[in-house]
C-alpha positions in Angstrom: 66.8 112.4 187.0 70.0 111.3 188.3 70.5 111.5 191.7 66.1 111.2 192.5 64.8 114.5 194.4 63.4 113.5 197.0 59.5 114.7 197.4 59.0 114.1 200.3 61.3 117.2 201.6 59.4 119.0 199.0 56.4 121.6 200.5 52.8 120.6 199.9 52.1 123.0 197.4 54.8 121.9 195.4 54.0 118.4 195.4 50.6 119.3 194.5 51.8 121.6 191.6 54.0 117.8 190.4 51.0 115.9 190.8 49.6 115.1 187.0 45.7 114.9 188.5 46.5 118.9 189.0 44.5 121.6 187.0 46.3 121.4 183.6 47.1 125.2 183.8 48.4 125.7 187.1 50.7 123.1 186.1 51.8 125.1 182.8 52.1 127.9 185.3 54.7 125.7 187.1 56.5 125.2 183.7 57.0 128.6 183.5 58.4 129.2 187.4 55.4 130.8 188.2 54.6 128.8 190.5 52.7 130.1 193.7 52.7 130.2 197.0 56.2 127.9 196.6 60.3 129.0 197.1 62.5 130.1 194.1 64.5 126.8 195.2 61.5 124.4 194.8 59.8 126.6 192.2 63.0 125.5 189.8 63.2 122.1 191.2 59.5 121.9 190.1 60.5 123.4 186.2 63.4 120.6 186.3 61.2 117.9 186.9 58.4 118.9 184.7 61.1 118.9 181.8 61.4 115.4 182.5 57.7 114.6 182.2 55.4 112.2 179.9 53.5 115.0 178.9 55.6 116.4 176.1 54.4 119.7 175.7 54.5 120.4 179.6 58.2 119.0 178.7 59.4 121.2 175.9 58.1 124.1 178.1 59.6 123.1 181.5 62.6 123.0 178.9 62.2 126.0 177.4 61.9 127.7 181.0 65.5 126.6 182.1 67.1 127.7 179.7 66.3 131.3 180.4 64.8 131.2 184.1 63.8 134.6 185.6 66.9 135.8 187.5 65.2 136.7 190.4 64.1 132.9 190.9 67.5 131.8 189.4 69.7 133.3 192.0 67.0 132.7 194.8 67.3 129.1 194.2 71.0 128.5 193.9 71.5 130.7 196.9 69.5 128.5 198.9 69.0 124.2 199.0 69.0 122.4 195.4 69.2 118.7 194.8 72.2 117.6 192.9 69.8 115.8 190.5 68.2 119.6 189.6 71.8 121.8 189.2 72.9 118.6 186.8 70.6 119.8 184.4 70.5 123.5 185.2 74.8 123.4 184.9 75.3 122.6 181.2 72.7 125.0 180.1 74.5 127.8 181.3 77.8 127.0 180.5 78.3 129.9 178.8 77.6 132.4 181.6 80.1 133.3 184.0 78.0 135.2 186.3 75.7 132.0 187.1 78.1 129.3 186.9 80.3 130.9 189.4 77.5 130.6 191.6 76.6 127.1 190.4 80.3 125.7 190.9 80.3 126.9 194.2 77.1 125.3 195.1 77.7 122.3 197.6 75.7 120.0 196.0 76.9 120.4 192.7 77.7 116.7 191.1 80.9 116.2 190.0 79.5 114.9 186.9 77.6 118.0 185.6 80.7 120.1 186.4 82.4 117.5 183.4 79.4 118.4 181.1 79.7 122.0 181.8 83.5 121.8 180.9 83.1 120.3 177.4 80.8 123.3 176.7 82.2 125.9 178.7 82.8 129.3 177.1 86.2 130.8 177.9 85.5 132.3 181.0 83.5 129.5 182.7 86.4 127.1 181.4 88.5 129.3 183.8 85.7 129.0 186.7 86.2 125.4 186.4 90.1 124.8 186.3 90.2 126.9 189.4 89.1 124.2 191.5 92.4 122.0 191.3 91.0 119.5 194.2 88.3 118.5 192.3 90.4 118.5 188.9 92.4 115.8 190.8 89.9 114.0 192.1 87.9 114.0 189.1 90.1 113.4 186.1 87.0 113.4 183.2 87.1 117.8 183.9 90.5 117.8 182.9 89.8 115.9 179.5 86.8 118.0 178.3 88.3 121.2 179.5 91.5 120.4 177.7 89.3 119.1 174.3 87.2 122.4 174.8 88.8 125.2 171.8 87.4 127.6 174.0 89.9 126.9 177.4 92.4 128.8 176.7 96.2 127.1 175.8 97.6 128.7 178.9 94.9 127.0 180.8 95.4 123.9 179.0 98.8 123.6 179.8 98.5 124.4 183.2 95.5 121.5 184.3 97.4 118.9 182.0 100.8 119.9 183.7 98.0 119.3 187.1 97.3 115.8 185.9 101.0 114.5 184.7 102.3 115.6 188.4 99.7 113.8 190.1 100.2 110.7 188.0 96.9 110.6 186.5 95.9 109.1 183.2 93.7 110.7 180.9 92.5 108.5 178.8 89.9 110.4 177.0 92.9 113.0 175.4 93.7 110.5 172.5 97.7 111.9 172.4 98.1 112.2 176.3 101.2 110.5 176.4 103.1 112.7 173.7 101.3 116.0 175.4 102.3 114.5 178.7 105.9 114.5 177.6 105.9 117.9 176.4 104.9 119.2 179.4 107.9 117.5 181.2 110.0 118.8 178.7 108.4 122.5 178.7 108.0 122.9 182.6 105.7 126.0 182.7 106.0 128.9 184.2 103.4 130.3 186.8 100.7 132.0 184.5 99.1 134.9 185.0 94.9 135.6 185.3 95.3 137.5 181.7 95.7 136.1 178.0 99.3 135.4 177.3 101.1 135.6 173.7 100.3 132.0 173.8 96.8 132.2 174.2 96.5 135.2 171.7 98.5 133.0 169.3 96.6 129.9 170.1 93.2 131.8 168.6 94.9 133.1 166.0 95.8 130.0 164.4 92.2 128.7 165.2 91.0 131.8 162.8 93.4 130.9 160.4 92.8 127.3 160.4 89.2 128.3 159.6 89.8 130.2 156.4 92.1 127.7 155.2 89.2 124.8 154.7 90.4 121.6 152.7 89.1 118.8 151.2 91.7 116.1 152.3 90.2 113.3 149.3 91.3 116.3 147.0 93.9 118.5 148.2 97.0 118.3 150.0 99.1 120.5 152.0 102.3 119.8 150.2 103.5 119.9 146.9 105.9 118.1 144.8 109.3 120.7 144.6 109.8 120.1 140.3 113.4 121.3 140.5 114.9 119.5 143.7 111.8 116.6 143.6 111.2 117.0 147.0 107.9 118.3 149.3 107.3 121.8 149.7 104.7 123.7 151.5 101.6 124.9 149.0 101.3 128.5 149.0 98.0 128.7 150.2 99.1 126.8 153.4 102.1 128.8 153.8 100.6 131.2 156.7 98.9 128.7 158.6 102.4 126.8 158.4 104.1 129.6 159.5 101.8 129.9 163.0 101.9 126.8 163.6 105.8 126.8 163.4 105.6 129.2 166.0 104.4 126.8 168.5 105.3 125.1 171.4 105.1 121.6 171.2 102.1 121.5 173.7 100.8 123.7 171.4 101.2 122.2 168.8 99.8 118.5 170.1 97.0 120.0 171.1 96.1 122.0 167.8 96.7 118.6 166.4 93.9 116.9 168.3 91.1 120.1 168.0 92.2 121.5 164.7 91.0 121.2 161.5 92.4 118.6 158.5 94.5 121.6 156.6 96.3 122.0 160.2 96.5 117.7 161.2 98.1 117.0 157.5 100.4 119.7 158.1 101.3 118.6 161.3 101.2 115.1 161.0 104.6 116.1 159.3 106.0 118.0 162.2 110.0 116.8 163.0 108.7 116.1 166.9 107.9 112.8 166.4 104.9 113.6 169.6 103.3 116.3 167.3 103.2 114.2 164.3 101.3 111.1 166.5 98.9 113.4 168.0 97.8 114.5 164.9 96.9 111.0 163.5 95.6 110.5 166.7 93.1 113.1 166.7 89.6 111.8 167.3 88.2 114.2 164.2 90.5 112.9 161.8 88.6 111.5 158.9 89.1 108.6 156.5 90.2 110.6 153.6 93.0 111.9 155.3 94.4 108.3 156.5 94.8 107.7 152.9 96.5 110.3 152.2 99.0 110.3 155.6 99.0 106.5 154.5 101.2 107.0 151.4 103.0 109.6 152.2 106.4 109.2 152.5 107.3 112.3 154.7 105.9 110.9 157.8 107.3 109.2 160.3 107.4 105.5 160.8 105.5 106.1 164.0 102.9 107.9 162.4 102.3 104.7 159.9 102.9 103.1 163.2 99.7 103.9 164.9 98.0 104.0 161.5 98.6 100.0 160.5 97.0 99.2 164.4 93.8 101.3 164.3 91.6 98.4 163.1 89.1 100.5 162.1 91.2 102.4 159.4 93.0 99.1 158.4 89.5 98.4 157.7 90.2 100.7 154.4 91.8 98.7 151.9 93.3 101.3 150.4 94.6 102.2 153.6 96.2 98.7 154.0 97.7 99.1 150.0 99.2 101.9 151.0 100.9 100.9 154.3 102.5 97.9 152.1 103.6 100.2 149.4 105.1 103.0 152.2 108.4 101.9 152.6 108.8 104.0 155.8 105.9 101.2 156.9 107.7 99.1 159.6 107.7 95.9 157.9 106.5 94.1 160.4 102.8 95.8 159.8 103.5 95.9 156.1 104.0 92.0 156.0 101.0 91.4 157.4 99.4 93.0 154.8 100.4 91.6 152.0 97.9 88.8 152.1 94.8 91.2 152.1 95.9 92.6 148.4 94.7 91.9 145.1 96.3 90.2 142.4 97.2 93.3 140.5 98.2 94.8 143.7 100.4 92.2 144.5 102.0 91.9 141.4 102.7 95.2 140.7 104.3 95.6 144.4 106.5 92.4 143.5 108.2 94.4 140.8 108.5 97.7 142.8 111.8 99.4 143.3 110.0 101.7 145.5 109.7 99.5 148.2 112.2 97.2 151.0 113.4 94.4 149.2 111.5 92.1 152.0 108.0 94.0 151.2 108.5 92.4 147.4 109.5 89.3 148.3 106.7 88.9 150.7 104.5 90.3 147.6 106.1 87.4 145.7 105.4 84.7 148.2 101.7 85.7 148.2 101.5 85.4 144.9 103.5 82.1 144.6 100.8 80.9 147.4 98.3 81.6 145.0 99.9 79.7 141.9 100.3 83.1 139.9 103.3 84.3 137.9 104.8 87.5 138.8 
């Protein structure tokens, strides 16, 4: 357990009730918080400890216990003295109950670290217990990031912690598009907000439910469509409502939909005509492979978007990923030269006689292949 509890401030019974040469069941008995004769504060320091022991069924029940310790004992022991060590592991298992955590984020000894565990799982109402406490948002930047990545914090709240961290010049390196969110905050200076949902937040979920019954398979299926008459992409009709909430977003909104959403919501908005909404999207840590490819050779995105694409070594990694970067020709040509040399023959000689393509990409295509003593 990190921070140790210290035994020695712990009473005699309680140590004896910790030591493993103890009678088996009065041990199982301290699993449980029944522990006699000792305080509800050392009675759930004992359970904490016991989850951490050798002996794994005396484990799995000292586990069991905290996740649903008797309330009496519960509020006895977090009104009183607790090692940090002990509310670390109590914090994140009740991250979904306001009532307790209010209590547990108030507690002095609470570790900084548990209160960044307790964020990424935080239901909406403890994700508001935690951005309350703007000193300790500041001074510990990692709350910010999971409360921000958490779909629960509402986008009001969001907002308002990330407009926190760009005024006090703090980096937040674990929100993949920071930067482009960042700016939209300085362009959208927000107003004060009030302790109920706004239209923001209400519209916020309601894309969320939306995004949800619009599922896609991003190897199959795209969110566009090829226009037959004016040749040009269109919107599919099953997309078509989720594309008209998401249109109805702020740019904040929008950048941060892109990093939480789903792939039906990233390939729409990797899209977007704010060039910080389309680079949060491909930015999004739950953006899969199949839809690289796809963004990849599409020629409605931006050369930013291809941008961030042709320097993610682990998706240039894809070779179709790199053949279609060279064939974009909104790829910078700069990424797409490089290229080049990782294509096949057949690749290489059917880009040389592209007309789809800058007229450097195909000489480059024809150098290749000249370096390789084949005919074009």
């Amino acid at each position: 357990m990190q921070p140790p509890v210290d035994l020695g401030k712990l009473s005699a019974p309680a140590r004896k009730l910790l030591d493993p040469a103890s009678a088996g069941p009065m041990r199982q008995l301290a699993a449980r918080a029944l522990a006699p004769g000792v305080r509800p504060g050392e009675a759930v320091t004992i359970v904490a400890l016991l989850s951490e022991s050798t002996d794994a069924a005396l484990s799995a029940l000292a586990k069991t216990t905290l996740e649903r310790l008797p309330p009496p004992i519960l509020h006895g022991a977090l009104a009183g003295d607790l090692p940090p060590g002990v509310l670390g592991l109590l914090a994140p298992r009740y991250a979904h109950d306001a009532a307790i955590m209010e209590k547990v984020l108030a507690h002095p000894a609470m570790p900084a670290a548990a209160v960044v565990d307790v964020a990424a799982a935080a239901s909406e109402a403890v994700a508001e217990l935690v951005a309350i406490n703007e000193e300790r948002l500041l001074a510990h930047p990692a709350i910010i990031e999971k409360l921000y990545m958490n779909k629960a914090t509402r986008m009001s709240t969001a907002d308002r912690i990330l407009e926190l961290a760009v005024r006090g010049g703090i980096e937040l390196p674990g929100i993949p598009a920071y930067r482009e969110a960042a700016t939209a905050i300085g362009m959208e200076l927000i107003s004060e907000r009030s302790k109920e949902r706004t239209p923001d937040d209400v519209l916020f979920q309601e894309t969320e439910i939306a995004a949800q019954q619009t599922e896609i398979d991003a190897a199959r299926e795209d969110t566009h469509r090829l226009d037959d008459e004016t040749g040009t992409e269109v919107v599919a009709e099953k997309f078509l409502p989720l594309h008209a909430r998401l249109g109805s977003m702020t740019v904040s909104q929008k950048i941060r939909v892109a990093m939480l959403g789903n792939a039906a919501e990233r390939l729409l908005l990797v899209r977007d005509s704010n060039r910080l909404v389309a680079a949060a999207a491909v930015k999004s840590p739950m953006i899969q492979e199949s839809e690289i490819v796809r963004i990849s050779a599409s020629r409605n995105v931006t050369e930013d978007v291809l941008r961030v694409i042709a320097l993610d070594r682990e998706w240039t990694r894809s070779h179709q990923v790199k053949v279609n970067l060279v064939s974009n020709p909104r790829t910078p040509f700069a990424f797409a030269a490089k290229l080049v040399m990782h294509l096949r023959e057949h690749e290489l000689k059917a880009l040389a006689r592209s007309k789809n393509v800058a007229g450097a990409v195909v000489q480059a295509a024809k150098h290749q292949l000249s370096r390789k003593n084949i005919k074009d």
